[in-house]
N, C-alpha and C positions, 0 to 999 in steps of 0.2 A: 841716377839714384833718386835725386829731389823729385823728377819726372814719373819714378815709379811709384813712390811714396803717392804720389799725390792723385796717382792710378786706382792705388788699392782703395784710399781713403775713399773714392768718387764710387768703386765699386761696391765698398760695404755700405755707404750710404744710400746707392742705391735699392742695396738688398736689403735694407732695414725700413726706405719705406716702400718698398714694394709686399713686405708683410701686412701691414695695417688695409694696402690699396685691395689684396687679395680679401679680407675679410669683410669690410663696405663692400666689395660685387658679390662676396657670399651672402651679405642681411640684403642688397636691391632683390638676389634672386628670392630668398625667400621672403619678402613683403608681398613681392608679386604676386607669390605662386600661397599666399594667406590669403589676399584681397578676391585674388581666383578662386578658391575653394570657398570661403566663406559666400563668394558670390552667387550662388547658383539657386536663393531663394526668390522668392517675389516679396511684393511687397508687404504683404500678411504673414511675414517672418520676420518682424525686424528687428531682432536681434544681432544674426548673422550678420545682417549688413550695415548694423551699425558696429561692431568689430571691425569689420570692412573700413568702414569709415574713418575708426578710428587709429591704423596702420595707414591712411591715404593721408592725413594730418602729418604723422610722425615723415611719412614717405616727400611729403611736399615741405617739410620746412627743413629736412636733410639735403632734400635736391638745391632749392635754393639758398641754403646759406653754401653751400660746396660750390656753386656758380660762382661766387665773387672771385675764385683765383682759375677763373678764364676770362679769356679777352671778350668781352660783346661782339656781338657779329650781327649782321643786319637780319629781320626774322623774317625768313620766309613765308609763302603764301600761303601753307599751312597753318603756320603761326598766327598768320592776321584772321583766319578763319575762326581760330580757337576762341582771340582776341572777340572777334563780333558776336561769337555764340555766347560769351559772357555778357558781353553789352547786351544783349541782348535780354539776357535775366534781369540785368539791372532795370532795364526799360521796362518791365513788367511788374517788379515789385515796387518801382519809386512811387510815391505818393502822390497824386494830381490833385490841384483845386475840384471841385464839384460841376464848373462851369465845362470843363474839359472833360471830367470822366462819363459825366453824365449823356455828352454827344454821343460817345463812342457808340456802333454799329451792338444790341443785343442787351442794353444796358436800360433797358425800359422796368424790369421787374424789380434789379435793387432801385431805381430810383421811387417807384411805388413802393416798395420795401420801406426805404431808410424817411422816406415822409410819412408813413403809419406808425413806424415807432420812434422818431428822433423828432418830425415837424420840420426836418431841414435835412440837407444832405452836408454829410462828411465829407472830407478828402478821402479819398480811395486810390486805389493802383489799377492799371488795365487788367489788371489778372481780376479774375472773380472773385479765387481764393490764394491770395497771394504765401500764406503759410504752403499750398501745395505746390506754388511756384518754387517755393524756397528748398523745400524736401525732395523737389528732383533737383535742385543744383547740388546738394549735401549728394543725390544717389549717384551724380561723376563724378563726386571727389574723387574714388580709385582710379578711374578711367586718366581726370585732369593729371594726380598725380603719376600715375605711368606715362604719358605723356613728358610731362616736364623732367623726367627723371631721364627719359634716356636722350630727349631734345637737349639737355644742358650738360650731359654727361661726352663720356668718350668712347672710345671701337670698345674698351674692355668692359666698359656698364653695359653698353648694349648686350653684346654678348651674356651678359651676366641676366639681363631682363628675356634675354632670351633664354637661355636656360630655365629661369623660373617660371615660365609660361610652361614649358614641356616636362618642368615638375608636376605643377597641378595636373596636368594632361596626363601625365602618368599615376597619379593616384586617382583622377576619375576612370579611367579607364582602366585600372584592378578593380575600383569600387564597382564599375559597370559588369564586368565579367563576374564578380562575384555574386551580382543580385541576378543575374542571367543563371548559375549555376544553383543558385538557392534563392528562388524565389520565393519564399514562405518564409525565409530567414526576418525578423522583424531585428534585430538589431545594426542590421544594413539599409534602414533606411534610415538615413541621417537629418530628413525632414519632417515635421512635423505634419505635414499636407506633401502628396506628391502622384506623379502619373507613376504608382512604382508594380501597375502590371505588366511592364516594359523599364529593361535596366536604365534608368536616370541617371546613372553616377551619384554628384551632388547637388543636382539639379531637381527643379520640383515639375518641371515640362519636362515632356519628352521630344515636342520640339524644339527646343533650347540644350538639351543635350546634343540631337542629331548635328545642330549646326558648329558646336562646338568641338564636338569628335572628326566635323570636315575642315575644319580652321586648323586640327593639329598635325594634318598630313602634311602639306606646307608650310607648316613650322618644322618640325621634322625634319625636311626635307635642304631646308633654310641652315640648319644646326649643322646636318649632316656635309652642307655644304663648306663647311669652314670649320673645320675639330682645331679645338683648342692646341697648341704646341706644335701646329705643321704649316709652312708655310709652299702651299704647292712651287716646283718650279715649269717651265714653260713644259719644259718635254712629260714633268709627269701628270702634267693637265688633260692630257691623250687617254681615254679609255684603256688604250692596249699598254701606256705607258708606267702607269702604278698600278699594283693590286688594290690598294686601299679604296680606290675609284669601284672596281665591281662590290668590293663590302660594304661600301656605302649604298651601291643601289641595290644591294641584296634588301639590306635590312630598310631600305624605304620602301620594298616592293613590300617584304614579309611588314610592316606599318601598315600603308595601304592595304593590305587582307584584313587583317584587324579592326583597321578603324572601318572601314567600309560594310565587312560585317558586324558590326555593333551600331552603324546607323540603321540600317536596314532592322535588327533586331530592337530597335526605336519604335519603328511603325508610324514613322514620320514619313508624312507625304510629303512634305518639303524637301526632309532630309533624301528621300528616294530622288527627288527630281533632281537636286543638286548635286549628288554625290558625283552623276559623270563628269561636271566642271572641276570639281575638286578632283577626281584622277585623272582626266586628260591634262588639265591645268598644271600641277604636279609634275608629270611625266614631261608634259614639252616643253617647263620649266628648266626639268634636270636635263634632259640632254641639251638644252641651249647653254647647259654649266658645261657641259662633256666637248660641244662642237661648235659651238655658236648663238650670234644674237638668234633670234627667232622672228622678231617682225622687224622687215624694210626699215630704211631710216626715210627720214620726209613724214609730209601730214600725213601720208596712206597710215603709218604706223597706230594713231589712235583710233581712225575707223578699222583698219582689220581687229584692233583687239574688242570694240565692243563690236566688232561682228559676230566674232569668235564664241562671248560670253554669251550674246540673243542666241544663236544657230545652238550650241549647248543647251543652255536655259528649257528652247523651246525643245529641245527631243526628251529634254528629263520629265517636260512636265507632261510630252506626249504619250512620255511610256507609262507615266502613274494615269493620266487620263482616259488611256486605252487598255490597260490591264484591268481597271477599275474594282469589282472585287469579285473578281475571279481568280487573282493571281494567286500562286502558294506563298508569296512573301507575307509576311505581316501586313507592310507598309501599303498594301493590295487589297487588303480581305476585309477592308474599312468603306463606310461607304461610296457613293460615286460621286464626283464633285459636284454635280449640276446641284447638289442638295445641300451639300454645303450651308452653314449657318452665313459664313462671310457674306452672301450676295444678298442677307437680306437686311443686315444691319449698315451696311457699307453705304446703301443707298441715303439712308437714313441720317449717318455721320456727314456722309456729302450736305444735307439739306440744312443739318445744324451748324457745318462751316460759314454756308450762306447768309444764315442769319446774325453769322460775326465777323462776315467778312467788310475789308478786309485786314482787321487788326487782328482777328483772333480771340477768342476769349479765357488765354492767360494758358501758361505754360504749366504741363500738370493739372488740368483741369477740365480731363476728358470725359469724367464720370459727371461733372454737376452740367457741363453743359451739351453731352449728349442727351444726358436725362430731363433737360429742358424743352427738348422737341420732339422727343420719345412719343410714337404714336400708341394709343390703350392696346392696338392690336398686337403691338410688340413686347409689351409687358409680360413678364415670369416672374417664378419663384426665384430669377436668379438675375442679378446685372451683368452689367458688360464693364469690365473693367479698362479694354484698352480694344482701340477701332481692328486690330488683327491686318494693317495696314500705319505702317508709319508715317507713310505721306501724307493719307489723308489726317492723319492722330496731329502729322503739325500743322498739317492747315487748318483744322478746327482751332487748334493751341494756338499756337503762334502765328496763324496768319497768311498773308503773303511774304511779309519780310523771314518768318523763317522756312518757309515754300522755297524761296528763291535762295537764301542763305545755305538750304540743302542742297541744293539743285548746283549750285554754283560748287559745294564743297563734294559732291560726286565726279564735277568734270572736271576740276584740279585733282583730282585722286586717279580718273581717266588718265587725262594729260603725264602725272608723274607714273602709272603703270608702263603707259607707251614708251619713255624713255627708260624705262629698267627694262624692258622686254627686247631693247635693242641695243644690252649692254653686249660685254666681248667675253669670249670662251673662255673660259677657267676664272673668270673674276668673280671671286666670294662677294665683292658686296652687287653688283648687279644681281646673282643670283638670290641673295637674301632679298631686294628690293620686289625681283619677280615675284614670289612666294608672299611677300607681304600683300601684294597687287589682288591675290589671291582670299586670302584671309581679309582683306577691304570688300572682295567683290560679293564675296558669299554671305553675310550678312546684310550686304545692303538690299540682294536679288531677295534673299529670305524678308526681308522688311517688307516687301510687296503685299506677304500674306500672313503676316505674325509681327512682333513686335520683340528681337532678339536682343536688340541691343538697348532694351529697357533693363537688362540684366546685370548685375556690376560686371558677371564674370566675362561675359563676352564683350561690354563694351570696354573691358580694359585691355582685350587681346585685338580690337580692334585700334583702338587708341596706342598702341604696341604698332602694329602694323602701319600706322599712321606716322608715325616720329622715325619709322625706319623707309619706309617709301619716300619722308621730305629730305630734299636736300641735307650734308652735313654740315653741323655747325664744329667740326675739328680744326684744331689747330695745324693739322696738316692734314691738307688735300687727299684722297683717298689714292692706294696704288692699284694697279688691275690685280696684282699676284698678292697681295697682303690680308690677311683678315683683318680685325679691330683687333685681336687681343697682340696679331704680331709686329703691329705696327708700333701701338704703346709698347711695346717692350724695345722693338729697337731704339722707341726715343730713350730710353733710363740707357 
């Protein structure tokens, strides 16, 4: 009887705080899925993103005070990546003596500057303009904060941050089918500036939509992989063994038609090249949930997959190359690439890295010191706000040290794809890990020729995709047949 007592008592205690637990993964999902939608402006809207900013505040001092009753655990190499990309703002804003900043590589005109109007030089920071160094660390707060949120959380936050990813996802994608069906409608455009002769969503590019409407396939896909309240067993892990297995790839096929047609209705050339990584990606993703790993175990495994990604890459970019504007697509009828603006400013950014290499000349400080080496020939009515190339945007910024800080933080993002890609048949979290591998790759392939993940919205479903590809920091080890949400529950 004392036994039973002491049963019930354990049981309603644990149903009283598993109320409160259920309503903290409801406010993570909707923070996320606020920080998402508000994020879809540039920087010439800053309002939105600074709401944004301020849910990523509220979002990172929740995360971390709720850390102190978990155990520490050693942070992975994702972690120490996060860690140097901070160190690394610090190194750019701190103050240097005049003897030291004055050396640095491009720094000849403030020092003729600050001797015309001071007669002596100041202390300075390596940035040029250390305020815009500081205004893109403020623009990852959302990013930092989803990050930390589901790195310090448990299977049932993730879960929850996953859901509120595929919130926003589903209000931008009403929002896009509705400016698609009423293009003239002026109260559907939610921006004040926007490409909205092509459905945006809540986005002000329509490149930046495209790549965001291919990130949601494989979230999706990820979701659909793991429903809340089921915990597969062996035998109904078999395609022929549950029905719910065909409903699930019913509705990621019918997904896929949708999102595929609304990038393409983008008229993004990017988005056209990419989209076949995003459905082949997807598709060999699920049936490796249905049958099996998908690539070999051994090193082969991280060279088949950026083989996989190049061989894709190159046929999507050969189709928009080769179709050029002939095609009846939108994303066709645009001009042909040889013409492209990219090839003539690209050269240009390369020549002004040079002349800062190889520190850089400050993070966030792409406009004063491209417009530094800016030939008259190149001059318009209109600047360039960002190189339409990330890599070379950080090697002008940051350097070699943040050259090689990305570089290094693409082949650790490699490395952990390869090992989810050679998870085992029916495991929800391998399969979630694919799918993120996924949503990491297609933003970074896009970076080559645009600048996506300048955006809060995408660099926070990137940063999402990040904290779920590293290692887990759980209290218990992951099981092959468990989701996050089933496993929390059998611990209460």
């Amino acid at each position: 009887m004392r036994q039973a007592a002491g049963g019930a008592r354990a049981a309603d205690r644990a149903a009283t705080e598993a109320r409160p637990v259920g309503w903290r993964n409801g406010a993570w999902a909707l923070a996320l899925a606020g920080m998402i939608i508000l994020g879809g402006g540039n920087w010439t809207m800053p309002l939105p993103r600074l709401f944004a900013q301020a849910i990523a505040i509220g979002v990172l001092m929740a995360a971390i005070a709720g850390a102190r009753d978990r155990p520490a655990r050693p942070l992975a190499t994702v972690d120490w990546l996060v860690v140097a990309m901070l160190g690394l703002f610090f190194v750019h804003v701190a103050p240097m003596p005049p003897q030291l900043w004055s050396a640095l590589p491009g720094r000849g005109l403030a020092v003729l500057s600050d001797r015309a109007v001071f007669g002596t030089l100041p202390w300075r920071s390596l940035s040029l303009d250390p305020q815009a160094s500081l205004r893109s660390l403020l623009m990852l707060l959302p990013a930092l904060a989803t990050y930390l949120t589901v790195r310090l959380g448990d299977g049932a936050r993730r879960m929850a941050m996953l859901g509120g990813a595929l919130l926003a996802g589903l209000a931008g994608v009403s929002l896009a089918v509705a400016q698609a069906m009423l293009p003239q409608a002026e109260f559907l455009r939610v921006l004040p500036r926007g490409d909205y002769a092509w459905p945006v969503g809540f986005f002000a590019n329509h490149n930046h939509q495209a790549i965001f409407l291919l990130c949601l396939l494989p979230l999706v896909a990820a979701r659909l992989a793991c429903p809340s309240g089921y915990t597969p067993s062996p035998a109904e892990r078999s395609p022929a063994g549950h029905s719910s297995v065909g409903h699930s790839t019913t509705m990621l096929a019918i997904a896929g038609a949708l999102l595929a047609a609304l990038t393409l209705a983008t008229a993004s050339r990017s988005g056209a090249a990419l989209l076949p990584l995003a459905l082949a990606g997807t598709a060999l993703g699920w049936r490796g949930h249905m049958h099996g790993a998908v690539l070999p175990a051994g090193r082969s495994a991280r060279m088949a997959l950026l083989l996989g990604l190049s061989v894709t890459m190159l046929l999507g970019v050969s189709l928009v190359w080769g179709l050029g504007g002939d095609g009846a697509l939108a994303a066709f009828q645009r001009r042909a690439l040889p013409v492209d603006g990219r090839f003539e400013f690209w050269p240009i950014t390369i020549d002004a890295a040079m002349r800062f290499w190889p520190i850089g000349a400050g993070i966030g400080t792409f406009i004063e010191a491209y417009e530094l080496y800016e030939p008259l020939s190149a001059l318009g009515p209109l600047y360039l706000n960002h190189a339409h190339n990330d890599f070379l945007e950080i090697l002008l910024e940051a350097g070699v040290p943040g050259l090689v800080l990305a570089l290094v933080g693409c082949w650790e993002l490699l490395r952990a794809g390869a090992r989810a890609w050679r998870g085992q048949p029916g495991d929800p979290q391998a399969t979630i890990r694919r799918m993120a591998t996924l949503v990491l790759a297609l933003p970074i392939l896009h970076s080559l020729v645009d600048y996506p993940l300048r955006t809060v919205a995408i660099s926070c479903l990137f940063a999402l995709a990040a904290a779920l590809v590293a290692p887990e920091r759980d209290d218990q080890p992951d099981t092959p047949s468990d989701c996050p949400v089933e496993r929390k529950r059998k611990l209460h």
